[in-house]
PAZAPA-4460 file (N, C-alpha, C; in steps of 0.05 Angstrom, whole numbers, plus 32768, in hexadecimal, padded with zeros to 4 digits):
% residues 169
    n_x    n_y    n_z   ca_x   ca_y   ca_z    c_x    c_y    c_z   seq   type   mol
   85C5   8515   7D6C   85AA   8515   7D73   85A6   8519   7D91     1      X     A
   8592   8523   7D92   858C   852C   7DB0   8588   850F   7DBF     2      X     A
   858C   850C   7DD1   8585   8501   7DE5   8564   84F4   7DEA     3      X     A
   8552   850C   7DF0   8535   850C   7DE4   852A   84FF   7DD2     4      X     A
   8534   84FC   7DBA   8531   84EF   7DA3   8533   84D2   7DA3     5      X     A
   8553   84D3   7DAD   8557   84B9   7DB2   8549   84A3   7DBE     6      X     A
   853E   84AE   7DD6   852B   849A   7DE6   8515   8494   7DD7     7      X     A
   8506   84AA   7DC8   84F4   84AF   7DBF   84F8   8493   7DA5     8      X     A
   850A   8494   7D9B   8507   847F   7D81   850C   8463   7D90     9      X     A
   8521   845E   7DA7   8522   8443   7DB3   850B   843B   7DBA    10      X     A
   84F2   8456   7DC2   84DA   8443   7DD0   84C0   843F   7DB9    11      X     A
   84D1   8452   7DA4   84C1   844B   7D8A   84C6   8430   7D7B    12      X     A
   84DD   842A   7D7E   84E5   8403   7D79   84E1   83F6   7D87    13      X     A
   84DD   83FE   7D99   84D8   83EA   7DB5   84B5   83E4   7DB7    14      X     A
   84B1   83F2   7DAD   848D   83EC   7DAC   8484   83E0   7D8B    15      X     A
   849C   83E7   7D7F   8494   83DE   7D63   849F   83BA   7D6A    16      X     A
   84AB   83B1   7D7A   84B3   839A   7D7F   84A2   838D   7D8A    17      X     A
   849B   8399   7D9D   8483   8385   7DB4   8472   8385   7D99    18      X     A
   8464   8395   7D95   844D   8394   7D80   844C   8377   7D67    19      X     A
   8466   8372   7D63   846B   836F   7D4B   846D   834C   7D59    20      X     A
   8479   8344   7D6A   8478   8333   7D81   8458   832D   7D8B    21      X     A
   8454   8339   7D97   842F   8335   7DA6   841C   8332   7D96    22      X     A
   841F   833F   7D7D   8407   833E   7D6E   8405   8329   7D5A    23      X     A
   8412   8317   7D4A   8404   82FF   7D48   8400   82EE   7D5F    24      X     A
   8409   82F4   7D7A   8400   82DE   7D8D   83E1   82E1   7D92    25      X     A
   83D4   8302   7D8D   83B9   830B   7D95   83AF   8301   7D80    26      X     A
   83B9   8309   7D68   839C   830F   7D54   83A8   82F2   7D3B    27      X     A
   83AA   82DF   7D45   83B2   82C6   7D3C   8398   82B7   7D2E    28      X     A
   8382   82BA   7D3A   8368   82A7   7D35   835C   8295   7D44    29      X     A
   836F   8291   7D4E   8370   8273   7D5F   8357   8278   7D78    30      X     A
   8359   8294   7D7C   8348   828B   7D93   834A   827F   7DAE    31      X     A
   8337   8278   7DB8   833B   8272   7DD3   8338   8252   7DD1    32      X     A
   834D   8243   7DD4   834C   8228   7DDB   833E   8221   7DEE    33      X     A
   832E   8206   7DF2   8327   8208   7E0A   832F   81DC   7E11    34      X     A
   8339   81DE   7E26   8338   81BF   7E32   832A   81AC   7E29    35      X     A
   8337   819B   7E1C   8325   8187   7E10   832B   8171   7E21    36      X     A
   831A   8167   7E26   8312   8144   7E37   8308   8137   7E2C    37      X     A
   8317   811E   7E2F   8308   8106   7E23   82F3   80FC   7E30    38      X     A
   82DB   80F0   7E22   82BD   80ED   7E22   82C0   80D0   7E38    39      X     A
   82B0   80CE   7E4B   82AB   80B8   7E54   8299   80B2   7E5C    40      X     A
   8289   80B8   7E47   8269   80A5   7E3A   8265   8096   7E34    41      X     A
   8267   8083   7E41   825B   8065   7E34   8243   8068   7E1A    42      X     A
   824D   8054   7E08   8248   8051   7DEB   8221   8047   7DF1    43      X     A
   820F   8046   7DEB   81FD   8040   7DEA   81F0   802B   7DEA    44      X     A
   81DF   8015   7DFF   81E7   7FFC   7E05   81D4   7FF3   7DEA    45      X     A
   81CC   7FE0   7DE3   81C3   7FD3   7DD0   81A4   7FD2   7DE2    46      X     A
   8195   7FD0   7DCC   816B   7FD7   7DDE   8169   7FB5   7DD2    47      X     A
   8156   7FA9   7DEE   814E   7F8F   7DE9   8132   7F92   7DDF    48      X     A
   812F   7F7D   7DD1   810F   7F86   7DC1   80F8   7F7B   7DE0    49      X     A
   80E4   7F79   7DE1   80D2   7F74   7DFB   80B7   7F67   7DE0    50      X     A
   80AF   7F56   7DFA   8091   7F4C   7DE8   807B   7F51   7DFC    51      X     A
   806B   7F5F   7DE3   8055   7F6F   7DF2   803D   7F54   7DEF    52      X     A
   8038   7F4D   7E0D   801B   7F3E   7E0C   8002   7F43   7E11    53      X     A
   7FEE   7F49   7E05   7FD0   7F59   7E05   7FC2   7F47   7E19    54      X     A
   7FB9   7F5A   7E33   7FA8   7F48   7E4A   7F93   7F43   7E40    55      X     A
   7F8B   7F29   7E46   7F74   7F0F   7E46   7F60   7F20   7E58    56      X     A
   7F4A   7F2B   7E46   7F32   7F3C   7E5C   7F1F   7F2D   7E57    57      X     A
   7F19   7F1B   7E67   7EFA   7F13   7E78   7EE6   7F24   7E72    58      X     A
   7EC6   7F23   7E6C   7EAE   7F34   7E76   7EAD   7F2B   7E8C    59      X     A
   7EAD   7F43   7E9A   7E9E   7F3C   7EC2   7E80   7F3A   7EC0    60      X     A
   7E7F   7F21   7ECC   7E5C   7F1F   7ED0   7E50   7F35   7EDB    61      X     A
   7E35   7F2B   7EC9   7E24   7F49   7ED8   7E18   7F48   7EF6    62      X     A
   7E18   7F61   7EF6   7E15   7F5E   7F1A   7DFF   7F76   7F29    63      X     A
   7DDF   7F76   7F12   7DD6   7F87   7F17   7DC6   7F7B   7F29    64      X     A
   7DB5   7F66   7F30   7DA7   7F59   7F44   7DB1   7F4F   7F53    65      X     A
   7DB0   7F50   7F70   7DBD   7F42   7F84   7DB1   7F26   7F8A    66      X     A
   7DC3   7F10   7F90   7DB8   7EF0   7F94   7DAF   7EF4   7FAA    67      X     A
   7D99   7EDE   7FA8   7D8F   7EE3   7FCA   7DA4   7ECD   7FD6    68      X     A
   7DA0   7ECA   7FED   7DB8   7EBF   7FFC   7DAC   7EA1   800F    69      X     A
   7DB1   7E8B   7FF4   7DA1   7E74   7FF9   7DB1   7E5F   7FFE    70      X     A
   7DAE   7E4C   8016   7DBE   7E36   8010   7DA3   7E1B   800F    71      X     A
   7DB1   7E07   8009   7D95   7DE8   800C   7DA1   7DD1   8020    72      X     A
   7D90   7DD3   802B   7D9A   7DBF   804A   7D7D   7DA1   803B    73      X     A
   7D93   7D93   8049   7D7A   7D7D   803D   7D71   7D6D   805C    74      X     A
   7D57   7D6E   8066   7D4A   7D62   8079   7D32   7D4B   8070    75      X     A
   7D39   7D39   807B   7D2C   7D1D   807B   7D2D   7D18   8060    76      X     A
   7D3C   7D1B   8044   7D43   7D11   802B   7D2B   7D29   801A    77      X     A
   7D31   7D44   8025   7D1F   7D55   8016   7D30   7D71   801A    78      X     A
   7D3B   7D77   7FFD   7D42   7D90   8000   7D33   7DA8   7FF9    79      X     A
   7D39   7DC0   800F   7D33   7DD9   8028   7D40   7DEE   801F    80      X     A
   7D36   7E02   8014   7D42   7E1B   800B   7D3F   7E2A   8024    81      X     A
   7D58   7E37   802E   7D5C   7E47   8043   7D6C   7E60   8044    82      X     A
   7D62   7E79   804D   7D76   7E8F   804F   7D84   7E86   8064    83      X     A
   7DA1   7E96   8058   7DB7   7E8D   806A   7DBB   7EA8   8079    84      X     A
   7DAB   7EBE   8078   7DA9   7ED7   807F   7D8E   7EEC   8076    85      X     A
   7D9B   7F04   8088   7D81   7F0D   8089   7D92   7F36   8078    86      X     A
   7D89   7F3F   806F   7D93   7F57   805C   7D86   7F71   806C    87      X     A
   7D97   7F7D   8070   7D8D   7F9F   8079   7D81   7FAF   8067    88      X     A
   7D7D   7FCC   806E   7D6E   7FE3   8059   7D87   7FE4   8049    89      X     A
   7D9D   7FDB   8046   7DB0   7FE7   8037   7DB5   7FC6   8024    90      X     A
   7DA9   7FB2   8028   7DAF   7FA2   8020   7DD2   7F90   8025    91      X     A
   7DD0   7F92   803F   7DEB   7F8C   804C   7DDB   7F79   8055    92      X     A
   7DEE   7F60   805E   7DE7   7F4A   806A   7DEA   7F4F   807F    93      X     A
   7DD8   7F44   8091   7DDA   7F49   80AF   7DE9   7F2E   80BD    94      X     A
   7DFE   7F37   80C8   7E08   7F1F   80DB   7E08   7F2B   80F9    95      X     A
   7E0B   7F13   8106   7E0F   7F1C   8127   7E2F   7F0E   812B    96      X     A
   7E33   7F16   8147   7E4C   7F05   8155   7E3C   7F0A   8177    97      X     A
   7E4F   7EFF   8185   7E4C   7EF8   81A1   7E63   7F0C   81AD    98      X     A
   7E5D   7F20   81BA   7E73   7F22   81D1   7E71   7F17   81F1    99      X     A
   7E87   7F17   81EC   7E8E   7EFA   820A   7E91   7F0F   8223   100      X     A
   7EAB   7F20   821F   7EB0   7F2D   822D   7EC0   7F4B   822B   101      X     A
   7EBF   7F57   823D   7ED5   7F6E   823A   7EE5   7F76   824F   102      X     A
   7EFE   7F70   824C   7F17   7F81   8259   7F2E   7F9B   825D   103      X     A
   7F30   7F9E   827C   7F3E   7FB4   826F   7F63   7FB2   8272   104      X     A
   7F63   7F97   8273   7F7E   7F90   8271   7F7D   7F7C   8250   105      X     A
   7F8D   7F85   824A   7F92   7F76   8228   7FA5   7F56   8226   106      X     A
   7FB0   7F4D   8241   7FB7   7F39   8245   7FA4   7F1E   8245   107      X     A
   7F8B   7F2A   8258   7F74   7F1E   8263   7F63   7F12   824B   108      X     A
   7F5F   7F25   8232   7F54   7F24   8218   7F61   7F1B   820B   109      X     A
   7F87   7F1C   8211   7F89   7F04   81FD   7F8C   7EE5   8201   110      X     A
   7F94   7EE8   821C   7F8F   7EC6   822B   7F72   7EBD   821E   111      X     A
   7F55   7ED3   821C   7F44   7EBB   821C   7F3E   7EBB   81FB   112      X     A
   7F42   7ECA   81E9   7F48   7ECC   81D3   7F51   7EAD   81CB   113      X     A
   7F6D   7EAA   81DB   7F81   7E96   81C8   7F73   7E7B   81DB   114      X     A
   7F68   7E7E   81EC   7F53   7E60   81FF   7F33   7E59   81EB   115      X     A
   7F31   7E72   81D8   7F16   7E6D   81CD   7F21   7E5E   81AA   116      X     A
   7F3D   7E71   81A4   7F44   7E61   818D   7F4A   7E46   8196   117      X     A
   7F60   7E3F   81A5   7F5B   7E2C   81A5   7F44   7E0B   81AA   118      X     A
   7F34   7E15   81AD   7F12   7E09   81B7   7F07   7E0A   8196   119      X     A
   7F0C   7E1B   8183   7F0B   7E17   816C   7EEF   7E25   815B   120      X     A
   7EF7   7E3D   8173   7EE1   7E53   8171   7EEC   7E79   815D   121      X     A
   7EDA   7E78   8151   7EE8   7E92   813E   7EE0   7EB0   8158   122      X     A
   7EFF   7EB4   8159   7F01   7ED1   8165   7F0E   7EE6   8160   123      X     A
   7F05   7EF8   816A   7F10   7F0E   8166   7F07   7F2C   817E   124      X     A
   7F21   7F3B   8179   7F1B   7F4A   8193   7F19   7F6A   8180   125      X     A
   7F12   7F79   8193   7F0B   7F94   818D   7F17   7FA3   81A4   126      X     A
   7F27   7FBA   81A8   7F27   7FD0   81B5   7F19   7FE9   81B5   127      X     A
   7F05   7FEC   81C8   7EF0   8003   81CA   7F00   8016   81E9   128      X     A
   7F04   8026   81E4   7F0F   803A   81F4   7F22   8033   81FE   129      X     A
   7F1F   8027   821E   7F33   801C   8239   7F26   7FFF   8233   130      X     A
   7F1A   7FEE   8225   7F15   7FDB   822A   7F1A   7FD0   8213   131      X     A
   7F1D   7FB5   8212   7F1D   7FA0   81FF   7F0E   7F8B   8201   132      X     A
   7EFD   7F83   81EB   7EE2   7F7B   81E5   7EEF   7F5A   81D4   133      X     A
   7EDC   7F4A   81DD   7EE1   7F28   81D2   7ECF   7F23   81C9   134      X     A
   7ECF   7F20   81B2   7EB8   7F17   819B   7EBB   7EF9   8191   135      X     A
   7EA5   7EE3   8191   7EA6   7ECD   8180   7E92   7ED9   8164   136      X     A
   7E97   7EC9   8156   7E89   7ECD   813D   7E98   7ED8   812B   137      X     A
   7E85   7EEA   810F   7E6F   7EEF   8102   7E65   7ECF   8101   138      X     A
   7E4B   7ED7   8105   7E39   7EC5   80F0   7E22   7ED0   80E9   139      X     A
   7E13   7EC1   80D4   7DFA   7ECE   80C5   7DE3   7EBE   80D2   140      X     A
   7DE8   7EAA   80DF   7DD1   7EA9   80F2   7DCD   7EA8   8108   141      X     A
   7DB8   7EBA   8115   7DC1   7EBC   8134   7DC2   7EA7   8144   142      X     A
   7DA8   7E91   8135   7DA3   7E75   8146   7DC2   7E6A   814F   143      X     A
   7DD0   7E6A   813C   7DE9   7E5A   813F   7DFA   7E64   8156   144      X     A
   7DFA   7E7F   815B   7E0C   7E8F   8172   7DFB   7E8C   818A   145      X     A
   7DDE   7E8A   8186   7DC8   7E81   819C   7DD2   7E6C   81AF   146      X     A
   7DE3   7E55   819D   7DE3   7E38   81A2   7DFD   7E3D   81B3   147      X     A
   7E12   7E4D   819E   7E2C   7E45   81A1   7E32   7E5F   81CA   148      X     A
   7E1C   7E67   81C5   7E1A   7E79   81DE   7E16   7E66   81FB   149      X     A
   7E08   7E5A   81F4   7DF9   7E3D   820E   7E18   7E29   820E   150      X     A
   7E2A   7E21   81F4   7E3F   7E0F   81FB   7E5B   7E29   8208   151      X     A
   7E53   7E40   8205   7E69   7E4B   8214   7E6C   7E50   8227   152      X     A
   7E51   7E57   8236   7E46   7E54   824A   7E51   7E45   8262   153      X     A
   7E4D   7E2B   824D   7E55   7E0E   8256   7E6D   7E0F   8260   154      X     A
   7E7A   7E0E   8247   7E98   7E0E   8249   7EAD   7E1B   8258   155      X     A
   7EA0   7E39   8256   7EBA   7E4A   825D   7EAB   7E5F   8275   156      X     A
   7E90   7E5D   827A   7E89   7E6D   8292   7E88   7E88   8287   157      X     A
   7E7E   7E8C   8268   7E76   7EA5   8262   7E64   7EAC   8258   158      X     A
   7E48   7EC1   8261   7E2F   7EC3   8251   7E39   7ED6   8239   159      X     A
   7E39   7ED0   8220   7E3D   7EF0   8219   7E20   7F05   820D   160      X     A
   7E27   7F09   81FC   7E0C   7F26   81F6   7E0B   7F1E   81D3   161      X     A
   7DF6   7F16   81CA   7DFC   7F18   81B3   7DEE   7F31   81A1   162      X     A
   7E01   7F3C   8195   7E02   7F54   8184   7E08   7F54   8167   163      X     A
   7E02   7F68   8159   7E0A   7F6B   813A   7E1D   7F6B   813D   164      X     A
   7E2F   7F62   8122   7E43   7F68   8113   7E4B   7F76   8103   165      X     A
   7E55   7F90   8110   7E63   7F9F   80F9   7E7F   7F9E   80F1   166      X     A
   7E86   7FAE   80E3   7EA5   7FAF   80E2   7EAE   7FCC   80EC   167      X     A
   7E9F   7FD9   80F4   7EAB   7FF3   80FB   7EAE   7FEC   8122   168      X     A
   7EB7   7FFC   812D   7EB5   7FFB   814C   7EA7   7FF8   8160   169      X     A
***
């Protein structure tokens, strides 16, 4: 035999071998394995039951008329129906306060601040621009800041101005 031939049939066994070799490793079934890991999921905790309690609802009083704003003072053994105030166009109570003074150092306002609490007077301060403002009061009647104006006077050497009370600036 030629030579030619020869090679020719060794690489004709030689491929009939691999073949015969490789191909149940390909076409096996098996497929592609893939990494398996074990789960580390905690198991599902146990549900606690809960007790549901239905809220206790109240009717809210009705509140379509406004109370007038009365207290009873009793003079010489005879009781005196008296407003304790006086009501705006909007039906807001009108109160006043006193301002004492205004500073433009914030030390000054609070030295007399904490000289008026303690005297046992209700205060409070306000900042309006560069200055700081010392207020006694609210009250709902002016007579009373009238009075308490003449004992501060007295006391501490200050006229103040008496003005409304708002809550804005």
């Amino acid at each position: 035999m030629e030579l030619v031939v020869k090679k020719q049939i060794i690489g004709a066994l030689a491929l009939v071998f691999v073949l015969l070799v490789f191909f149940p490793l390909v076409f096996s079934g098996n497929g592609y394995k893939e990494r398996h890991l074990p789960s580390v999921i905690p198991p599902q905790p146990a549900t606690q039951t809960f007790q549901t309690i239905a809220p206790v609802l109240k009717p809210l009083p009705k509140t379509v008329q406004v109370a007038a704003l009365k207290t009873t003072r009793v003079e010489a053994g005879t009781a005196v129906d008296k407003h304790i105030g006086e009501l705006d166009q909007e039906g807001v109570a009108v109160a006043w306060t006193l301002q004492l003074a205004s500073f433009k150092d914030e030390a000054n306002a609070r030295a007399l601040r904490k000289a008026l609490i303690k005297a046992g007077h209700k205060v409070y301060s306000r900042k309006n621009g560069s200055l700081v403002k010392v207020y006694v009061g609210p009250e709902m009647k002016k007579q009373r800041l009238e009075s308490l104006k003449k004992g501060l006077k007295k006391d501490f050497g200050l006229d103040g101005l008496l003005v409304r009370f708002t809550t804005q600036q």
